[in-house]
C-alpha positions, -999 to 999 in steps of 0.1 A, spaced: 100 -215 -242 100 -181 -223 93 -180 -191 63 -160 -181 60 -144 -144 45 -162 -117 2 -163 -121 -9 -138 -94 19 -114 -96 25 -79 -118 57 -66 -135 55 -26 -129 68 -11 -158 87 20 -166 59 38 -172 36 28 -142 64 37 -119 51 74 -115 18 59 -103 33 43 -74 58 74 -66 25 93 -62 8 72 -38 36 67 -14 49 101 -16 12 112 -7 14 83 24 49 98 38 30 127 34 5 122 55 22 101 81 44 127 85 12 150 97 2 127 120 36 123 133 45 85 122 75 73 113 84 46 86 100 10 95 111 -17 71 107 -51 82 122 -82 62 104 -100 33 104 -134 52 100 -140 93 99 -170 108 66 -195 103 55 -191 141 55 -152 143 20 -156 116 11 -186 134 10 -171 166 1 -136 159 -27 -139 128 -45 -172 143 -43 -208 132 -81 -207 120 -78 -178 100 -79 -185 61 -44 -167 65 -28 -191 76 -46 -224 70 -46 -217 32 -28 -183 19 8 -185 32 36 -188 12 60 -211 37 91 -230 31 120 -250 48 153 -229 40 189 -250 42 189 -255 77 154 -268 80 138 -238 93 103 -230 84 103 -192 74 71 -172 55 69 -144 32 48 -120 52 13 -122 45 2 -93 62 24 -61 79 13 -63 115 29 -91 129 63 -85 115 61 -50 129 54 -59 164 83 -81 164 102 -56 155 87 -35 176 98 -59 207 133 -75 191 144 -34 190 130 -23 225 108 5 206 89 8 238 119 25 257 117 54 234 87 62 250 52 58 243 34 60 219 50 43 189 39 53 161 50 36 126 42 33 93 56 9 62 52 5 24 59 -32 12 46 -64 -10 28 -93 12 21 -126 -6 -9 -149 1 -18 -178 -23 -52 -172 -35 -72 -176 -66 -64 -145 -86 -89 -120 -97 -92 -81 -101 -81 -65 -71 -71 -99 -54 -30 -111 -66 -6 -136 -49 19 -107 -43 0 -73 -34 17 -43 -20 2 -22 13 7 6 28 4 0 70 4 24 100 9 9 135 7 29 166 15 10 205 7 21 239 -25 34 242 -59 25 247 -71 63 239 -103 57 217 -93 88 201 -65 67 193 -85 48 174 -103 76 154 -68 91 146 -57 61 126 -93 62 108 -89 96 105 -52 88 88 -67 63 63 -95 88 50 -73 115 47 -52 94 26 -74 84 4 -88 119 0 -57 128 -10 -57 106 -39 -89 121 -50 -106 91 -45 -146 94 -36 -174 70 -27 -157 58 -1 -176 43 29 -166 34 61 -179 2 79 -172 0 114 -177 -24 142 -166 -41 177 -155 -73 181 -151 -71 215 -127 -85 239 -114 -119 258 -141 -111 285 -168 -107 264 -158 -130 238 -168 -163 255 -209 -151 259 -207 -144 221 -189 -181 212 -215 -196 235 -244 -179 216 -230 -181 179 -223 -219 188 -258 -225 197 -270 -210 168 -247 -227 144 -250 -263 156 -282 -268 134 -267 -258 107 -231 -276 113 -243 -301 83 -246 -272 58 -221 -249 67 -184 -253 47 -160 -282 61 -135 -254 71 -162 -236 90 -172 -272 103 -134 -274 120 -134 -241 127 -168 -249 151 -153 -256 183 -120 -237 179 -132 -203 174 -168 -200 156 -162 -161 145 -144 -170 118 -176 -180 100 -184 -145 98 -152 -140 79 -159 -171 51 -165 -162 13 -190 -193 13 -223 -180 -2 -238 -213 18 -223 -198 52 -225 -165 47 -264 -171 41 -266 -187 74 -248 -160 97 -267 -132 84 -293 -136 112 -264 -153 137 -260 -133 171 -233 -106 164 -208 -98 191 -220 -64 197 -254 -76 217 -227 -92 244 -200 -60 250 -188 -58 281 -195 -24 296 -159 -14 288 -159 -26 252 -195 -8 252 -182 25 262 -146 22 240 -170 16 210 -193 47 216 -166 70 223 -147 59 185 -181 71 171 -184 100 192 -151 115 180 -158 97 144 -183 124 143 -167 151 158 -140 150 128 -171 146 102 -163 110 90 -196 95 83 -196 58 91 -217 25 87 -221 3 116 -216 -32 103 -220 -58 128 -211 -90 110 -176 -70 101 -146 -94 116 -118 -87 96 -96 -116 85 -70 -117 117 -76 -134 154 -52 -104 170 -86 -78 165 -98 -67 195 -126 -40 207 -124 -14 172 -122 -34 134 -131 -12 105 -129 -15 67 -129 9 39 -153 -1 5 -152 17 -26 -173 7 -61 -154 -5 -96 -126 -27 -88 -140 -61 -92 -151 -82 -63 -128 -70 -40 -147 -37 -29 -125 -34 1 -97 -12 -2 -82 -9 32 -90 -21 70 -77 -26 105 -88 -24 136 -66 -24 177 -55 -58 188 -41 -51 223 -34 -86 233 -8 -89 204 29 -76 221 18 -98 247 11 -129 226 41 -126 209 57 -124 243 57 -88 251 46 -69 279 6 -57 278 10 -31 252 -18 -19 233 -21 -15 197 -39 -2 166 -31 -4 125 -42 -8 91 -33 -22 60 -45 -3 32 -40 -24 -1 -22 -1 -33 -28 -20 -60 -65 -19 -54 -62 19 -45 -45 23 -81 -74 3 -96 -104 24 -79 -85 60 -87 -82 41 -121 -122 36 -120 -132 68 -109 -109 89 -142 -87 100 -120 -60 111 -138 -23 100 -123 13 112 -129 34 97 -162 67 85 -160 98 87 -181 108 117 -200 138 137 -200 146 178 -194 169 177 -223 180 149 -251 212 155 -269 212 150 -307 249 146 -325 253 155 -362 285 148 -377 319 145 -373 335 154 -338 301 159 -322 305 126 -299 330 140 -276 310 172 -272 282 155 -262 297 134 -239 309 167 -218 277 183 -224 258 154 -210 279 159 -177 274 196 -173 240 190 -176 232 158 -150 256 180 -128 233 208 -130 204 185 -119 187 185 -152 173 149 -167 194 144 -196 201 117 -223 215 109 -262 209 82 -288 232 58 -285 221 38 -318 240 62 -347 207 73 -351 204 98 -384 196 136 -376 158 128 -385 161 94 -369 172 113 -335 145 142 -335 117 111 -337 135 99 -309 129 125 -288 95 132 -296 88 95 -285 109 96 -253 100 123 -243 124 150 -241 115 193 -237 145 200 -251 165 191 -280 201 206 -282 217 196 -314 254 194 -320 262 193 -358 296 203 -373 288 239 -379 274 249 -350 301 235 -334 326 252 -351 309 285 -341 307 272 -302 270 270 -301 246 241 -304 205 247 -317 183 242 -290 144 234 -298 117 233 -280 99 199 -292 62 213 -281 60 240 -301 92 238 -323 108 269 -316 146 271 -319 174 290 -313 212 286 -307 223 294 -280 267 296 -274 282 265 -253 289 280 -225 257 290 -217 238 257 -229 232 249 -192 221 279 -175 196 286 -204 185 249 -201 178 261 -161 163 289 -171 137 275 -192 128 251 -169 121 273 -140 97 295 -164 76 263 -174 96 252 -211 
């Protein structure tokens, strides 16, 4: 019986490969603008760094993560989510002595085990940006700013922008004291995870996909009625400058986000026509992270923007992406002796930084020019016995069929040359 890949997962083919060149290159892009550089963590950290850094009520880590014992016993994760990962890099590495800010960005899959569905797989890939060491809230617009920009980029539109504070550990407590009142009548209703997740941190209700719970929060207190008069002011000053830079926004107060480490700004980015999932992208600051993770009091900010579901919504909307494969030139033999030729010619012309190929089936003549219709090729340069024996080799063009020959030694520069004026 074949073996089929894993459910929740996606083979990208060879001709989906373009797609994905176009996004990232459209990222670095863009990162490079804002002046953020790109870091590559490991597939795999150890179990505590997500335990510790995303929160052990989260749905993250009480249900998604993908964590095993290796040989020596240890419990290591694939990485559910960029953040974490990046701050401990961010401390194993001594980033901070470079001076401050830090500002990073990363491609990469995550894995979290979840009931697959459009927009939603086991192994997803995300582009992140990270950015330590201030508490600017212009900070904070700058990495919204980053995320729209992006996706503008892309040419995607409808996007909207919820936004919303969540406060801090001194205003924190008032909320969990009101949210708890207000929940304990409804402790026999609500979803057993939300029942254990009561006491230990009752936010996380606002984050459950429970129609029943969700249902019951929608009149709950929201954290915004108890801001401190710093988180208060942080908050108005993200809108202020949200404004300032024309990014229309929706205040959403029951907006959590998925992770314990959010503190004061959490934003998410919804678009229409991928399925259930109509989130594309979020984050938020969590500046009690470095410090959780046993670094020094180091702010921070990110997102996580989710490229598979960016792929499916420019996918929605007709937007039309770059194709893969395809060659400059394909070489066609034709007889006796032609081989060798070809062989050389080959080399000249990869040399010469031209995409090149040849049939390597003993394809017939006829056989070969289907070939490299189907590849595709621009070029076909075909070696047969006579025009061999004059030095020269025909050269069509397969859009319109035009063809010439053209004499050996000249194959490649007129090859260059017809590429620089457009084939």
């Amino acid at each position: 019986m074949l073996t089929s890949r894993p459910r929740g997962t996606e083979d990208i083919l060879p001709e989906q490969i373009a797609n994905w060149y176009f996004l990232e290159e459209i990222a670095r892009q863009v990162c490079s603008l804002y002046g953020y550089q790109e870091i590559r963590t490991p597939l795999f950290e150890h179990t505590e760094l997500f335990n510790r850094g995303i929160g052990d009520t989260t749905d993250i880590v009480e249900k998604e993560m993908y964590t095993f014992n290796d040989r020596s016993g240890r419990s290591l994760t694939l990485r559910p989510e960029g953040t974490a990962p990046v701050v401990r890099a961010f401390l194993e590495h001594g980033l901070e002595s470079r001076g401050l800010p830090v500002k990073l960005f990363y491609f990469g899959p995550m894995f979290r085990y979840g009931r697959p569905q459009a927009g939603r797989l086991r192994q997803f890939h995300q582009f992140g940006v990270e950015a330590f060491g201030s508490r600017d809230p212009a900070l904070d617009a700058e990495i919204i700013a980053l995320a729209m920009d992006f996706y503008a980029r892309l040419g995607l539109t409808g996007l909207e922008l919820h936004l919303n504070s969540v406060g801090c550990p001194e205003c924190r407590p008032c909320h969990h004291q009101e949210l708890k009142k207000y929940l304990r009548p409804y402790l026999n209703e609500v979803c057993p995870t939300c029942q254990n997740r009561f006491e230990r941190n009752p936010l996380r209700i606002f984050d459950c996909k429970s129609p029943i719970c969700q249902e019951i929060v929608a009149a709950a207190p929201t954290i915004t009625a108890c801001l401190c008069t710093d988180c208060a002011e942080h908050f108005a000053q993200v809108q202020a400058y949200l404004k300032e830079l024309g990014l229309a926004f929706k205040l959403n107060e029951h907006l959590v986000r998925g992770l314990d480490y959010y503190t004061n700004t959490a934003f998410e980015i919804m678009v229409a026509g991928i399925g259930a999932q109509s989130a594309i992208g979020g984050g938020g600051r969590y500046d009690g992270l470095v410090q959780s993770l046993g670094g020094k009091a180091v702010p921070g900010i990110g997102f996580g923007l989710g490229l598979d579901r960016a792929l499916l919504a420019l996918e929605a909307q007709g937007r039309e992406l770059p194709r893969s494969g395809g060659v400059d030139v394909l070489v066609v033999t034709a007889g006796t002796g032609t081989e060798t030729a070809a062989v050389r010619l080959l080399a000249l012309l990869r040399a010469a930084g031209l995409k090149a190929d040849r049939d390597y089936l003993g394809r017939s003549l006829k056989a070969q020019m289907k070939y490299a219709n189907r590849y595709p090729a621009r070029l076909a340069l075909i070696l047969g016995e006579e025009e061999l024996g004059r030095g020269c080799a025909a050269v069509r063009h397969l859009d319109s069929g035009r063809q010439q020959e053209v004499a050996l030694e000249k194959i490649v520069s007129y090859c260059q040359q017809e590429k620089e004026r457009g084939w």
